[in-house]
N, C-alpha and C positions, 0 to 999 in steps of 0.2 A: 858242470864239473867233469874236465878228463875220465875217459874209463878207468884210465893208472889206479889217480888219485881218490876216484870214488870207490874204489878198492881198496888201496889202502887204508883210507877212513875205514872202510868195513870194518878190515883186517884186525886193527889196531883196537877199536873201540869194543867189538865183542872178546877179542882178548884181555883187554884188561879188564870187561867188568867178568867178565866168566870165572879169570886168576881173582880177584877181588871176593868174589863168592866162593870160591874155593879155598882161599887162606881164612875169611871169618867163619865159613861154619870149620873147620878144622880147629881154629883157635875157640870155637864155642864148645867141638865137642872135646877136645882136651881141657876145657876149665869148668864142665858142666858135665861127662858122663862118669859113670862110675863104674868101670870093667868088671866087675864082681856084679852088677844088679844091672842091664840094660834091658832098656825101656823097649816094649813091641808097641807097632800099630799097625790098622788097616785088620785085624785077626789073627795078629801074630806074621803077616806077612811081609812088612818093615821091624826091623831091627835096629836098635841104636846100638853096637857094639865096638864100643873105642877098642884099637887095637894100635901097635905101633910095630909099623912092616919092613923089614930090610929088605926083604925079596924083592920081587917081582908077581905080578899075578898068582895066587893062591900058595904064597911065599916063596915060591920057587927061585933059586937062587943067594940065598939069603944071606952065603957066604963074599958076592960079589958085590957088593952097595955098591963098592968105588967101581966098578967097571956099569954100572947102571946110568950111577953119576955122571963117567966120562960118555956115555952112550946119549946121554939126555942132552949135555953140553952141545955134542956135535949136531944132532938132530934140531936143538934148539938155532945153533948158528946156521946150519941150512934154510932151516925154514924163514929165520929173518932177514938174511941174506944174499940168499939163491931163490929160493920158492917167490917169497912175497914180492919182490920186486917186478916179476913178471908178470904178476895175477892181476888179470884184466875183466874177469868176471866175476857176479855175484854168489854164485857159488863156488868157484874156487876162492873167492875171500870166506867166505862162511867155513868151508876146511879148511882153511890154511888159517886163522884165526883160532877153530876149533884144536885144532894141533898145539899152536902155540900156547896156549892156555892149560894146555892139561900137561904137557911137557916142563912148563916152565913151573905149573902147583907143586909135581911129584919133585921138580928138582930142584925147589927151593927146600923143601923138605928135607932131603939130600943133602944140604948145604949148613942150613942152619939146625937141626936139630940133635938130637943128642944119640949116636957116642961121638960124634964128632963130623966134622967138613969133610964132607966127600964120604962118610958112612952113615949119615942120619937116617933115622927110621922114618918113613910116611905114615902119614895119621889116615887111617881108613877107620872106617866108624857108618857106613849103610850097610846094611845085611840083608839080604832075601833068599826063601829055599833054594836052598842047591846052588847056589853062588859065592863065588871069592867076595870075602866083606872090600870096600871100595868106598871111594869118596867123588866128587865133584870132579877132578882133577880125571880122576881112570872116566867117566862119564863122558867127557869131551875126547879121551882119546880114544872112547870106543864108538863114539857119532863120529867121529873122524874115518875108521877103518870102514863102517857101513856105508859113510855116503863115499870115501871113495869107488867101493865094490861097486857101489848101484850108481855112479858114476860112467863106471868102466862098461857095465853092462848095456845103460844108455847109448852107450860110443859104441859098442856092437853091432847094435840092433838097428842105430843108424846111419851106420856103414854099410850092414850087411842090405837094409833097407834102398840104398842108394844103387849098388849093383847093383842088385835087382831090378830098380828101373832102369837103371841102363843100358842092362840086356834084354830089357821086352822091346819088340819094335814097336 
């Protein structure tokens, strides 16, 4: 199979079961938790706490859904558009996959749920110390920002790696 296309397959197939997993535990924990009484495990170190988030990370923005909304739309049509079509490696398929998937959970939530299209609340419902509660969807898009990082850093050290032999006789 072409690099392209073996990429694309990636691309495609961990985005959708990732978005998959992230719309059914969302639909589990909105028909199953109960915001008044959530469930701990691990010693209290996981939290079931159903929450419904207009913001952004630790609510922040809470007044702007729609500009989130249109914010996710565009990032979404870059990434299926621009990004994926070039991606010829197995780990840029696994980001750009990654991406695609946690973009498109939070912005279907966005769309379809309530107070309305283009202002809907995201269902977060994981809790742990000292962190913004979060779901599936924020997960992928924060494996997304690490492995870019440690991507980038890679490309560094392999650059800077390369000079350097270049310049020893």
């Amino acid at each position: 199979m072409p690099r392209h296309r073996a990429a694309r397959v990636l691309i495609a197939g961990l985005a959708v079961v990732l978005l998959a997993i992230d719309q059914a535990t969302k639909a589990w924990a909105v028909a199953t938790l109960d915001p008044s009484d959530p469930p701990s495990y691990l010693g209290g170190f996981l939290t079931l706490r159903l929450v419904r988030n207009p913001g952004a990370a630790f609510s922040l923005g809470s007044s702007a859904t729609w500009l989130f909304s249109l914010l996710a739309i565009a990032a979404l049509t870059y990434c299926l558009f621009v990004l994926a079509p070039r991606i010829t490696s197995r780990g840029g398929a696994v980001v750009t996959g990654l991406a695609i998937a946690g973009i498109a959970g939070n912005l279907i939530d966005r769309i379809v749920r309530p107070p309305g299209v283009m202002r809907g609340h995201v269902i977060d419902f994981l809790q742990i110390p000292h962190w913004a509660i979060f779901n599936v969807a924020d997960m992928c898009i924060v494996a997304t920002a690490i492995l870019v990082v440690l991507g980038a850093i890679r490309e560094a050290v392999v650059e800077r790696r390369q000079k350097q032999a270049a310049a020893t006789p």
